[in-house]
C-alpha positions in Angstrom: -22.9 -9.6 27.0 -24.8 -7.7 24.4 -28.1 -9.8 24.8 -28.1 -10.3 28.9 -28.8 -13.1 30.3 -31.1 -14.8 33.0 -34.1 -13.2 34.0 -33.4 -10.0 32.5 -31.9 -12.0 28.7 -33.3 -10.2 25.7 -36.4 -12.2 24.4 -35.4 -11.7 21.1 -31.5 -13.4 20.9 -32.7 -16.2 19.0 -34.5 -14.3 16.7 -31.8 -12.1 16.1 -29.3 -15.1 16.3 -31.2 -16.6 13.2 -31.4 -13.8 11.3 -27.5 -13.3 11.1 -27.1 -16.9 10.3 -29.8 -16.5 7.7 -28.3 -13.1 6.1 -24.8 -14.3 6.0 -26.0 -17.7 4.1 -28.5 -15.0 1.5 -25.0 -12.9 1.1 -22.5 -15.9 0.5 -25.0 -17.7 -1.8 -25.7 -13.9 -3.6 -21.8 -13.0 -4.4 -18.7 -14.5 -5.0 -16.4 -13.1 -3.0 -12.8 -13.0 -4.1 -9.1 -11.4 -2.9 -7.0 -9.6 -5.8 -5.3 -12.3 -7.4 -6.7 -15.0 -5.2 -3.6 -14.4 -2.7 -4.4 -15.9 0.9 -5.9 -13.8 3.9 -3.7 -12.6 6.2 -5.3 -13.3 9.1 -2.6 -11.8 11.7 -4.6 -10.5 14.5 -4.1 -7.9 17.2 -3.4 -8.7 20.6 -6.6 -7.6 23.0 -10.2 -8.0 23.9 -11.5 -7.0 20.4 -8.6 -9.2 18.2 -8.7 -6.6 15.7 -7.0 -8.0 12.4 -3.9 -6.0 11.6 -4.5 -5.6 8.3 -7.6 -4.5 6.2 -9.4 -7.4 4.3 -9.3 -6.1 1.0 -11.5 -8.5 -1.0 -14.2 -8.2 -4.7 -17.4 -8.7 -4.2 -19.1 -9.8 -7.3 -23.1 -10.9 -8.2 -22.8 -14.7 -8.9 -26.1 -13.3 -11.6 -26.3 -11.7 -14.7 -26.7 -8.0 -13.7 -30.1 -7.9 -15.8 -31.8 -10.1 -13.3 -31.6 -7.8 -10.5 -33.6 -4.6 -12.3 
């Protein structure tokens, strides 16, 4: 467990836990993100304790604003 837990937990998890959720929502409302050719995700996994995918995720990442507006 990377925070702990009981006694001994980090005092910052939920901190950090909100600030994740927080940066993922700022980068999804920031870009569009995109496959080449909008083909589906393979999602095909590896067997283990990480469940690597197999493949690389090969996506665009794109501003959803004008270029202009970030200068």
């Amino acid at each position: 467990m990377p925070f702990g837990s009981g006694r001994r937990a980090c005092p910052g998890i939920s901190f950090a836990l909100q600030m994740t959720l927080l940066t993922l929502a700022s980068f999804l409302h920031s870009f569009d993100v995109t496959t080449r050719g909008n083909a589906p995700v393979d999602m095909t996994g590896s067997v283990g304790f990480t469940n690597m995918k197999l493949t690389p995720l090969d996506v665009l990442v794109k501003p959803r604003l004008s270029p202009h507006l970030y200068e």
